[in-house]
C-alpha positions in Angstrom: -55.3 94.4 -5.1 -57.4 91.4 -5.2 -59.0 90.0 -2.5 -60.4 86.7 -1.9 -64.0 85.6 -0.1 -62.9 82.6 1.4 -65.9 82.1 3.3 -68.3 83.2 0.4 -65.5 80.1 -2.0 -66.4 77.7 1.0 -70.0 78.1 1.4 -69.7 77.6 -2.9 -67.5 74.3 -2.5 -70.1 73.1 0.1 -72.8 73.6 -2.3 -71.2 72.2 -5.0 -70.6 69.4 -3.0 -73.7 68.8 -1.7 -74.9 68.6 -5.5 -72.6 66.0 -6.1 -74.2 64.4 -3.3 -77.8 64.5 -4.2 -76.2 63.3 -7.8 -74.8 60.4 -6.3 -77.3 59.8 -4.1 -79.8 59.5 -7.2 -77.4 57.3 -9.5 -78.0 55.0 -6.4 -81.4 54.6 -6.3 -81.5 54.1 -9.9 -78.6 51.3 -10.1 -81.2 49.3 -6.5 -84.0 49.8 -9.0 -82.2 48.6 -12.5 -79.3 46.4 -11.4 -76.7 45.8 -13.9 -75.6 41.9 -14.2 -72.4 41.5 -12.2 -72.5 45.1 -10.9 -71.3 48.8 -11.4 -67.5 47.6 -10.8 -67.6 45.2 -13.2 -68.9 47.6 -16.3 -66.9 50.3 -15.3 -63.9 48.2 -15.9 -65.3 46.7 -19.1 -66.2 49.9 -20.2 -62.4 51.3 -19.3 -60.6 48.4 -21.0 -62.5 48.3 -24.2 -61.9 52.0 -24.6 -58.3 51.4 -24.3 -58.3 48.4 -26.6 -60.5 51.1 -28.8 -57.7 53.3 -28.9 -54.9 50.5 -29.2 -56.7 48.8 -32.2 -56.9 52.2 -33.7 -53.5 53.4 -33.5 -52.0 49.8 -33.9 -50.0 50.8 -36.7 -48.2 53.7 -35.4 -48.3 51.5 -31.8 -46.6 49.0 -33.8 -43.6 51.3 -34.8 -42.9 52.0 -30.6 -39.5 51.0 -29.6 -37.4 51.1 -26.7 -33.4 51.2 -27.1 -30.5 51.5 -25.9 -30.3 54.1 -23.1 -34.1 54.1 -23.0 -34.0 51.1 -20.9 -32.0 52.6 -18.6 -34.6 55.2 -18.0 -37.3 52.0 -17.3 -35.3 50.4 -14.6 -34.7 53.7 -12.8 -38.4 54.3 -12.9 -39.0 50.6 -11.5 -36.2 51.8 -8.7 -38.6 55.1 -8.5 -42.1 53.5 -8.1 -40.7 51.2 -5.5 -39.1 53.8 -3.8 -42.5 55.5 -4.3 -44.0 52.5 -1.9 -41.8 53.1 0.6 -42.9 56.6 0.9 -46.7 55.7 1.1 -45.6 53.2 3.6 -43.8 56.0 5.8 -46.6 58.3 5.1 -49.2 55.3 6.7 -47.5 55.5 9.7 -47.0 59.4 10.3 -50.5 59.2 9.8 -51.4 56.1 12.4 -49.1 58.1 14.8 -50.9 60.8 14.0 -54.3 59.4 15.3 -52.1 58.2 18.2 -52.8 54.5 18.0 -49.7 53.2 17.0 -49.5 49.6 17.9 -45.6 48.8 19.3 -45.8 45.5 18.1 -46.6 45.9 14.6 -44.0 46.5 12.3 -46.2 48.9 9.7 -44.1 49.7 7.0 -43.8 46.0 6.2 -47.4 45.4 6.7 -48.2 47.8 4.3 -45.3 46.8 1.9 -46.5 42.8 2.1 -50.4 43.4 1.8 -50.5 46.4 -0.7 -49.8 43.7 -3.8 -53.1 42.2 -2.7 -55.2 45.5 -4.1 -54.6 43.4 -7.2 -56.9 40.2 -6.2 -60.7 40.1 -7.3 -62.8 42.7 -5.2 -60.0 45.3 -4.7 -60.2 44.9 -0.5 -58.1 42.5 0.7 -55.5 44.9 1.1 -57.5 46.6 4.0 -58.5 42.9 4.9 -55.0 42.1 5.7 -54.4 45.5 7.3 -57.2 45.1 9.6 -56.7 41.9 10.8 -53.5 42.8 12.1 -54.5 46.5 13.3 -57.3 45.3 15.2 -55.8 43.2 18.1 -53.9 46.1 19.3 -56.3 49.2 18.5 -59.7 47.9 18.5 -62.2 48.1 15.8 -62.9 51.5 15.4 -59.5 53.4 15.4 -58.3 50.3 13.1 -60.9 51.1 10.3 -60.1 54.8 11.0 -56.3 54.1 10.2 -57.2 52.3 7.1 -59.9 54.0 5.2 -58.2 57.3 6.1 -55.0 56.8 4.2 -56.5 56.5 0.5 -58.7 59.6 1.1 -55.5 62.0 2.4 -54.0 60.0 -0.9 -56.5 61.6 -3.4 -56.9 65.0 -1.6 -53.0 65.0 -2.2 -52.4 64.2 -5.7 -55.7 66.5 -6.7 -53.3 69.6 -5.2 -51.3 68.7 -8.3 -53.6 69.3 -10.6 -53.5 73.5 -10.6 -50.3 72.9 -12.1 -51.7 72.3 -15.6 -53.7 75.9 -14.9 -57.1 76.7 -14.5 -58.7 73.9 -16.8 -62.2 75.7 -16.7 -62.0 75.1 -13.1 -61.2 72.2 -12.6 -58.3 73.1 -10.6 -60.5 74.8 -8.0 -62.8 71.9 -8.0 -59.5 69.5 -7.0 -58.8 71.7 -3.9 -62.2 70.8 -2.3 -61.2 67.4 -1.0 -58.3 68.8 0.7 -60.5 71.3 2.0 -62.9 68.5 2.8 -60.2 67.1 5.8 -61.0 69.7 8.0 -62.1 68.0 11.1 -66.0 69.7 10.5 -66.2 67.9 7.4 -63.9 64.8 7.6 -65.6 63.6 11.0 -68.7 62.5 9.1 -67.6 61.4 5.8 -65.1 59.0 7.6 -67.8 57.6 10.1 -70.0 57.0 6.9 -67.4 55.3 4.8 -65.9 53.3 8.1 -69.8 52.1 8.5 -70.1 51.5 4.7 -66.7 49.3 5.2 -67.9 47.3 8.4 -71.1 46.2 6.3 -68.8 45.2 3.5 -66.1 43.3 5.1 -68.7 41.3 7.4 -69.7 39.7 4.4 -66.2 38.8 4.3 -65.6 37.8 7.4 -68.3 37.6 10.4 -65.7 38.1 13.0 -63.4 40.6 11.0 -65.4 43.4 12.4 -68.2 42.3 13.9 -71.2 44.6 16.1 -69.3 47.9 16.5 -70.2 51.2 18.7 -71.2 54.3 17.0 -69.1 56.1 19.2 -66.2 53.7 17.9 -66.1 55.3 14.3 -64.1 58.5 13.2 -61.0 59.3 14.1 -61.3 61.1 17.0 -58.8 64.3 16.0 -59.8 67.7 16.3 -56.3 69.0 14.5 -55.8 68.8 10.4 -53.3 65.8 9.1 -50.5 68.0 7.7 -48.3 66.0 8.5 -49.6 62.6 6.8 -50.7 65.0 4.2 -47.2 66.5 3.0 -45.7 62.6 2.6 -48.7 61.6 0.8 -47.9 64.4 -1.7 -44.0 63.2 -1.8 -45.2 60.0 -2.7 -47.8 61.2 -5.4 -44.3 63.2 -6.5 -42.0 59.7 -6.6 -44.9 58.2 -8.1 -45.0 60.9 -10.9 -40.9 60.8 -11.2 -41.8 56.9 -12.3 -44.2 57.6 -14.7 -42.0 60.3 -16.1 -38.8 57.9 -16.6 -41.6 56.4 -19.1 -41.9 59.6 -21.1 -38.5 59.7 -21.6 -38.1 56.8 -22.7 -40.4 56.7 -25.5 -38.7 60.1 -26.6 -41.7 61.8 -26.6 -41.7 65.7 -28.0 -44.5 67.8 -27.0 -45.9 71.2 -25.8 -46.8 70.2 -22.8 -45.0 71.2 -19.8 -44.0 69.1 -16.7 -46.9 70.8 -14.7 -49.4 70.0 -17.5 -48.2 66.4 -17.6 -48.3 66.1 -13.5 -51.7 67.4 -13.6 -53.1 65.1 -16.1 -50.9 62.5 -14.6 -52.4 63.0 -10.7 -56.0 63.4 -12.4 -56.0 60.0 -13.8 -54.3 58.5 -11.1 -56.8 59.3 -8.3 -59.6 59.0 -10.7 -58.3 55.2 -11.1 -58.0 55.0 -7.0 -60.9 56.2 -6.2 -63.4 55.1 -9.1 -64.9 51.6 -8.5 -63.4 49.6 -11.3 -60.7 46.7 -11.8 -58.3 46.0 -8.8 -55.6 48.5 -8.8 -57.3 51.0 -11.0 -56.4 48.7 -14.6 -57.9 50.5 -17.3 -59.5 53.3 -15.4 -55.9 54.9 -15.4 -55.1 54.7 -18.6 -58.5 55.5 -20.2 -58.7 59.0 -17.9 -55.2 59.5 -19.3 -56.0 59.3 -23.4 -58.5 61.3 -22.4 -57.3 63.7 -21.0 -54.1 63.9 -23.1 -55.3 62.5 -26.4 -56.3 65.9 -27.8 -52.4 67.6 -27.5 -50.1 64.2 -27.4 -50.4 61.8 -30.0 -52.3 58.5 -29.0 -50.0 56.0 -30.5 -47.2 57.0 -27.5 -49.4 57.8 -24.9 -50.7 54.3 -25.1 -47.3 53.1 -24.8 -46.4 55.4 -22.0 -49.4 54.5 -20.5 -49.0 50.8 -20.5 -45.2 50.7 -19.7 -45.7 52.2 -16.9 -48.5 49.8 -15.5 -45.7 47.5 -16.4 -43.2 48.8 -14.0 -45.6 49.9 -11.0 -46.5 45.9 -11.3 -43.0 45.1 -11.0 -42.5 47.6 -8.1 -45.4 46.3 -6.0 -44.1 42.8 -6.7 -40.3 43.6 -5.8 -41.4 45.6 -2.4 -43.6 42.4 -1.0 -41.2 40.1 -2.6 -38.4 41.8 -0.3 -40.8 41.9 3.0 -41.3 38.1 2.8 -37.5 37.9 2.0 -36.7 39.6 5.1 -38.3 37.9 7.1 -37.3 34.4 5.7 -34.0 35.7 6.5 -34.5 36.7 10.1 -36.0 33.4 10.2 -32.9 31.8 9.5 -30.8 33.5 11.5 -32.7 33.1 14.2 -32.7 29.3 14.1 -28.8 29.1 13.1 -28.3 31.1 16.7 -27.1 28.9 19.7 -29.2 29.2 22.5 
């Protein structure tokens, strides 16, 4: 029988992490001592986007041959119908997760709020999402716990699709290394990265806005939970799972015959999705996605369809995010109306 040192596999993660750390740490103080012009966001998206176009020049001929017909389309629409659906899920799991730090304010409606101001992760600068999220948090649950409730959601969102990657194996590790950040939510270790990122995030949006934030007490940051997030956790994973179903109606559609499994392609899939939320490059993770994806894949599928895959399916997650806000502000246009058109 074989047993398992989980504390010995802990102690190893922590190292590992720390490393990482020190890593990051040093990359810093390099970039504050050689700037690069317009700053690390900006190459890394350059960077992304002109290996894609790389990879799209070079397979142009055989990207050139792609079609879609006939009952292929069908298969695009249901994954638009999918990756909307797949919004409404991360918009549920937002608020399991606000109730779950036990701020929920009675008066916002949070589902829409997170339907209406998610297209915004599109706009220059990649925050005005949380801009729009804050501004309405913070009137009914103060600075602190409204920064907690923000800045907590995308980290239980990339510690949930990284559980998907053991499904492609053992990847030389790799799908050890991806169970870490779940690990990492245990209250021990998730106290003082989320007071660290919430202060990072204070500094960053007061440049934004002086009275966004504002002074804040130390005390004020970290969520204040002594208990793990299952809860928030488990619909962040459905989503990442509805999010997958989407970019699977895509593979499908471009007939696509491989060796790879379904497990393989929603490891490689959840890979280069959080690697595209969590890596500072174009809003909405354009080009980081899809270049973490040909690489990832471009050794066992052929490049040509991947491409297309890859890039039809930034298509319809566009049109999702557009249809979801487009119906919020269509709601409430609505309940405008009806509300004037009532007698008093």
């Amino acid at each position: 029988m074989v047993t398992i040192d989980w504390e010995s596999w802990l102690c190893s993660g922590k190292q590992w992490l720390c490393s990482g750390k020190q890593w990051l740490s040093s990359g810093k103080q390099w970039l504050a001592r050689f700037p690069l012009p317009g700053g690390l966001r900006l190459w890394i998206t350059l960077g992304s986007l002109a290996f894609v176009l790389v990879a799209l020049i070079g397979h142009w001929s055989q990207f050139a041959q792609l079609s879609i017909r006939g009952f292929a389309w069908c298969w695009l629409v249901l994954g638009v119908g999918l990756s909307w659906g797949s919004l409404l899920v991360n918009a549920l799991a937002w608020r399991v997760l606000v109730d779950w730090l036990g701020h929920r304010p009675k008066k916002v409606a949070l589902v829409s709020l997170f339907l209406r101001s998610n297209l915004q992760k599109y706009l220059p600068g990649g925050i005005w999402h949380f801009v729009d999220r804050l501004r309405a948090l913070r009137p009914h649950m103060g600075v602190g716990p409204a920064l907690a409730s923000v800045l907590l959601e995308p980290l239980l969102m990339a510690a949930a699709a990284l559980l998907f990657v053991p499904f492609g194996g053992w990847q030389s590790g790799l799908s050890l290394a991806c169970c870490l950040p779940a690990v990492m939510l245990i209250p021990r270790w998730r106290e003082p990265l989320l007071m660290r990122l919430e202060r990072a995030k204070a500094s960053q949006l007061n440049k934004v806005d002086l009275d966004l934030v504002g002074p804040v007490d130390q005390e004020a940051f970290g969520s204040g939970r002594v208990g793990y997030p299952w809860s928030a956790l488990a619909m962040e994973m459905l989503f990442v799972v509805c999010r997958f179903a989407g970019f699977w109606c895509c593979v499908i559609a471009f007939s696509l015959n491989t060796n790879l499994s379904v497990g393989e392609w929603l490891a490689a899939f959840a890979l280069a999705w959080t690697v595209g939320l969590v890596v500072p490059g174009a809003p909405g993770g354009l080009g980081v996605f899809e270049a973490t994806l040909l690489l990832r894949l471009g050794s066992q599928v052929p490049e040509a369809p991947l491409l297309g895959i890859a890039l039809c399916y930034r298509v319809i997650v566009t049109v999702a995010d557009c249809l979801a806000a487009a119906g919020v502000v269509g709601d409430r246009m609505v309940q405008k109306h009806l509300a004037r058109s009532v007698p008093d």
